[in-house]
C-alpha positions as CSV (number, residue, x, y, z in Angstrom):
1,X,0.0,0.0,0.0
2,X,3.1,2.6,1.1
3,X,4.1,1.8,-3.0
4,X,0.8,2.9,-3.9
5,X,0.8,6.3,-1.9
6,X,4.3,7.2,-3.2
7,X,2.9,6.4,-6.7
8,X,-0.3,8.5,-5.8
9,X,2.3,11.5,-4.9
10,X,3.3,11.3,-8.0
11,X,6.3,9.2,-8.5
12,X,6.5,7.4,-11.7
13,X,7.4,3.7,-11.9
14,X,11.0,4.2,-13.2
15,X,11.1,6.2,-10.5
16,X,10.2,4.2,-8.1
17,X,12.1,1.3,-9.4
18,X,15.1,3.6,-9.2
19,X,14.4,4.2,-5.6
20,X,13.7,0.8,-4.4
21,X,16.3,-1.0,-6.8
22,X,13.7,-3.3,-8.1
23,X,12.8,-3.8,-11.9
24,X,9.9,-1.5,-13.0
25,X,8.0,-4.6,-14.0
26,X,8.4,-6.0,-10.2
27,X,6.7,-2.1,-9.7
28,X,4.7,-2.3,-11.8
29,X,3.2,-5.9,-10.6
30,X,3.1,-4.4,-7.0
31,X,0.9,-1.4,-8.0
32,X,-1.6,-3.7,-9.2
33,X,-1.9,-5.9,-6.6
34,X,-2.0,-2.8,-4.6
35,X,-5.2,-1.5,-6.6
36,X,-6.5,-4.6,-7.5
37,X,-6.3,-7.4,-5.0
38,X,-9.7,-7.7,-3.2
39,X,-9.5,-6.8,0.7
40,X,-11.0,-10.4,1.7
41,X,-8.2,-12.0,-0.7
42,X,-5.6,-9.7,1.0
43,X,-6.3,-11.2,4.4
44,X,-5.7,-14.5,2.7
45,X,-2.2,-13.9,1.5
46,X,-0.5,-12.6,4.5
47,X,0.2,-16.3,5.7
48,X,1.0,-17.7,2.4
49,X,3.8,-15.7,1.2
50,X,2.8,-16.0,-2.6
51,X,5.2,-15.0,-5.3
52,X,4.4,-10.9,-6.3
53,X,3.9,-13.0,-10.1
54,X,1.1,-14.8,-8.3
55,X,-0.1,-12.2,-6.6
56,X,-0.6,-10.2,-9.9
57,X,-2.6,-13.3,-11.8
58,X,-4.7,-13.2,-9.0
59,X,-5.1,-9.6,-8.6
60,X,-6.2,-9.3,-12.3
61,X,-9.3,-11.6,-12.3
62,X,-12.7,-10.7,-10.9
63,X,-12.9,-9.3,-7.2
64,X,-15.8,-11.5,-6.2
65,X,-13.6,-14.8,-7.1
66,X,-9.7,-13.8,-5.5
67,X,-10.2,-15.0,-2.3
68,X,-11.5,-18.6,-3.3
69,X,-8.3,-18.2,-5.7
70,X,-5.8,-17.6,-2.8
71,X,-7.0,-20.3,-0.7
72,X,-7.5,-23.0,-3.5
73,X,-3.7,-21.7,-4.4
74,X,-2.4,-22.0,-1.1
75,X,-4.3,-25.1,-0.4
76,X,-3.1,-27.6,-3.5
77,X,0.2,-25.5,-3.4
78,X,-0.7,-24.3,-7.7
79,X,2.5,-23.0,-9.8
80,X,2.8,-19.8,-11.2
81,X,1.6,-21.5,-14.7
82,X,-1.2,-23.1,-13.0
83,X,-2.3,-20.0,-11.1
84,X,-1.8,-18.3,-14.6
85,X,-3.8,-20.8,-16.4
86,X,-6.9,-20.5,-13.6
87,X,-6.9,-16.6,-14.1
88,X,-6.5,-16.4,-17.8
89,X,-9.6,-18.5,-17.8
90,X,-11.5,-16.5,-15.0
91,X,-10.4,-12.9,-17.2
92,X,-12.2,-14.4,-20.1
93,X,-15.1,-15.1,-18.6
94,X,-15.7,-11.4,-17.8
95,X,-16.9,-8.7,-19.7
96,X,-14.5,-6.0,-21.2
97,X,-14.5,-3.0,-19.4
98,X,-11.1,-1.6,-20.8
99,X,-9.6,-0.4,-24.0
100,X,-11.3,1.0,-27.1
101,X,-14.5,-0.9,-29.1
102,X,-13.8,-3.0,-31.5
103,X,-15.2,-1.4,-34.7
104,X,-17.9,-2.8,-36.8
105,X,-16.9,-3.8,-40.4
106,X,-18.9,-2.9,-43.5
107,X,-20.6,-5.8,-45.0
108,X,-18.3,-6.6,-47.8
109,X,-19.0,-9.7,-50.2
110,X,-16.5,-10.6,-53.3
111,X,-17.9,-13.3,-56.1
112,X,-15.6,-15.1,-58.3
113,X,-16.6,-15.7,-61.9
114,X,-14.1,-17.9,-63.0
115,X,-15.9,-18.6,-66.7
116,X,-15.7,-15.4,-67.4
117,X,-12.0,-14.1,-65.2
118,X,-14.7,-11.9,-63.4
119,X,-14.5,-10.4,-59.8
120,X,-17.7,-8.5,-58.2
121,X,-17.3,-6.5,-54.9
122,X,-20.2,-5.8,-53.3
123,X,-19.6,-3.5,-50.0
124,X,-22.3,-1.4,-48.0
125,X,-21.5,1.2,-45.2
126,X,-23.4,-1.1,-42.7
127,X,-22.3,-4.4,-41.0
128,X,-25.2,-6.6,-43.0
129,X,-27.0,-6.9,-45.7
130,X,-29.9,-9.2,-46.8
131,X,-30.0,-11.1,-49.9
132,X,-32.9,-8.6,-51.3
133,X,-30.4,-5.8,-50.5
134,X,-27.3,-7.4,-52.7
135,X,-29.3,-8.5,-55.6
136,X,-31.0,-4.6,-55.8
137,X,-27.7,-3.4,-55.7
138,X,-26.5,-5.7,-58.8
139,X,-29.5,-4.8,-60.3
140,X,-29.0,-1.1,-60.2
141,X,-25.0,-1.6,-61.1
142,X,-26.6,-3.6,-63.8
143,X,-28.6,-1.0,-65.3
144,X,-25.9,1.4,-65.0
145,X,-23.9,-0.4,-67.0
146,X,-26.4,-0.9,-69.7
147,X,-26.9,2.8,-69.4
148,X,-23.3,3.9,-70.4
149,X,-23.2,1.4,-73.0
150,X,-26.4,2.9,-75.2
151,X,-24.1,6.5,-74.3
C-alpha cells in the first residue's frame, strides 16, 4: 500500500524502481496488486507468502472470485503457470471494461466468376446486408452499365 501512496504522490514507476532498486516490472506488478487485490483476498495472502507473479494473476481476475483463488492456491500449493492458467480463464469469462471498441466492419461480399475471369465486390456502409439488398444493388450496377453502353 506505502508503494501505492508514493505512486499516488506522484512518483513514476522508473522512479520508483530507481528508488527501491527493483525492476519497473516488479513495480509495476506491485501497484496492481496494490489496486487490485480484493481486501478479503488480502487477508488470505499474508500467511501464504505468494510470489508478487502470483499475486498479480490473482489480482487481475474478478474481485468476487480472488479470495476462493488464494486459498484453493495456497491449499493444492498451484504454480505460477497453473495460477496463470486459472486466471486467464477467470479474465475471459468477464466482460471487457477496458480499451477502445472493437469497430464494426462494412458488409463486404467478393464473387468469383471464373468462366468469365470476373470479380464483383459488393460492400455497403453497414455491418449486414440481406439477400434482397445485394441483388438490388446488382440490379441497379446492372442498369448502369447498360446505361453507359447505349451512351
Amino acid at each position: 500500500m506505502a508503494l501505492a501512496d508514493m505512486e499516488v504522490g506522484g512518483a513514476s514507476v522508473d522512479a520508483l524502481a530507481r528508488l527501491l532498486c527493483k525492476s519497473a516490472s516488479f513495480i509495476s506488478k506491485s501497484l496492481t496488486v496494490a489496486r487490485g487485490l480484493d481486501p478479503a483476498a488480502r487477508q488470505h495472502v499474508g500467511a501464504g507468502g505468494q510470489s508478487i507473479d502470483v499475486l498479480y494473476e490473482v489480482a487481475l481476475t474478478p474481485a468476487a472470485g480472488q479470495a476462493e483463488l488464494v486459498e484453493r492456491i495456497q491449499a493444492e500449493h498451484l504454480t505460477r503457470s497453473e495460477v496463470r492458467r486459472i486466471a486467464g480463464a477467470a479474465r475471459a469469462a468477464r466482460p471487457k471494461t477496458r480499451g477502445r471498441p472493437s469497430a464494426s466492419r462494412p458488409y463486404r461480399e467478393t464473387i468469383r466468376i471464373d468462366e468469365l475471369g470476373a470479380t464483383i465486390t459488393i460492400a455497403f456502409a453497414r455491418t449486414e446486408a440481406t439477400a434482397v439488398e445485394i441483388l438490388h444493388a446488382l440490379r441497379l450496377a446492372a442498369e448502369r452499365v447498360q446505361s453507359r453502353q447505349a451512351s
